[in-house]
C-alpha positions in Angstrom: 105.3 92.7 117.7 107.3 90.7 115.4 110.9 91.5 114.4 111.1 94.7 112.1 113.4 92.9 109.6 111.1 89.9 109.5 108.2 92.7 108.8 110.2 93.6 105.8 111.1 90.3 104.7 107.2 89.2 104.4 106.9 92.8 102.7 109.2 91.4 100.0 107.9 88.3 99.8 104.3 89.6 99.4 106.0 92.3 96.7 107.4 89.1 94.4 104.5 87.3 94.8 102.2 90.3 93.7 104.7 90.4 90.8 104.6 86.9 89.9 100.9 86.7 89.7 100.7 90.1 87.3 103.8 88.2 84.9 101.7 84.9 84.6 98.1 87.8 84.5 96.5 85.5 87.3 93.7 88.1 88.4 92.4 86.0 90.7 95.4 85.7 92.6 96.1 89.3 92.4 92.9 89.6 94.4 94.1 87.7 97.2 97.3 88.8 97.7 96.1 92.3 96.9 94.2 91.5 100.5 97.2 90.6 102.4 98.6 94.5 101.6 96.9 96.1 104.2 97.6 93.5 106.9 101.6 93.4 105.9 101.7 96.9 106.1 100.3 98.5 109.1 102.8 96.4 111.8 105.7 98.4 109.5 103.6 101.2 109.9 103.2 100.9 113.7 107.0 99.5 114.0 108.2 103.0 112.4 105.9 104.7 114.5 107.4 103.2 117.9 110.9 104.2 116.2 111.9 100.2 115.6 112.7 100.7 112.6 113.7 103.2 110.0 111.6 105.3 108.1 113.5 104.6 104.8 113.7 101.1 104.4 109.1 101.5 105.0 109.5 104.6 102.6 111.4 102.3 99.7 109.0 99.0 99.9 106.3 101.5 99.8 107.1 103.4 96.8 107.7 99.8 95.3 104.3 98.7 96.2 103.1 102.2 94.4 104.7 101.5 91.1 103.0 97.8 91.2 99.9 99.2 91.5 100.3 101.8 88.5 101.4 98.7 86.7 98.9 96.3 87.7 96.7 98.9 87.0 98.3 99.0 83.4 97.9 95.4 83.3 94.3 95.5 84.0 93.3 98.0 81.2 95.0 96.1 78.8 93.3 92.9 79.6 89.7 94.7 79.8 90.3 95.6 76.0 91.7 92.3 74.9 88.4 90.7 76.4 86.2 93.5 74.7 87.6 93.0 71.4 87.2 89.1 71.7 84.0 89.8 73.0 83.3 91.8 69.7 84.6 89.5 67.7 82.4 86.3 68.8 79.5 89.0 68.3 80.4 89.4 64.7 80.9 86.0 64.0 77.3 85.4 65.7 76.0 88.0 63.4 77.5 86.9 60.1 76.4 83.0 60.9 72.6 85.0 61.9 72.9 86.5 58.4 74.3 83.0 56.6 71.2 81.3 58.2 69.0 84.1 57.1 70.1 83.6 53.5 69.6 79.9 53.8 66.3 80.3 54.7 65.2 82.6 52.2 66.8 80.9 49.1 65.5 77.4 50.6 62.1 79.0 49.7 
């Protein structure tokens, strides 16, 4: 098992990267780092477990890693309605150029 500080460390590191990629909204990043979570936690997990390292320094990146998530979370709400309302508004431009045409047509006639 790897060194319980160097556990944290790559805990941290993971943490500011996560951070980074919600600042510049790079979703597709998100998505692979969010992967590395899981992997980056359990040896803490099992290290705490074993009693090689303190449950309060675990406890603190944790609790970190749970506010990212309500803002990421946030972050991804608020970038679903930004696409929905530019999705509506290329679907009323589409309809008022529809209706221009339409009106085209029927005085061309």
């Amino acid at each position: 098992m790897a060194n319980p500080d160097v556990l944290l460390a790559d805990l941290d590191s993971l943490q500011e990267q996560l951070e980074a990629a919600l600042n510049a909204e790079d979703w597709e990043a998100l998505v692979v780092l969010n992967q590395q979570v899981k992997p980056a936690v359990a040896p803490l997990m099992e290290a705490m477990e074993q009693g090689l390292i303190a449950p309060t320094p675990v406890k603190q990146r944790l609790e970190a890693l749970n506010r990212f998530v309500e803002v990421a979370g946030q972050g991804a709400v608020k970038a679903r309605d930004e696409a929905r309302e530019s999705l509506q508004g290329v679907n009323q431009n589409r309809n008022a150029a529809a209706a221009y045409a339409n009106v085209s047509t029927n005085r061309s006639q």
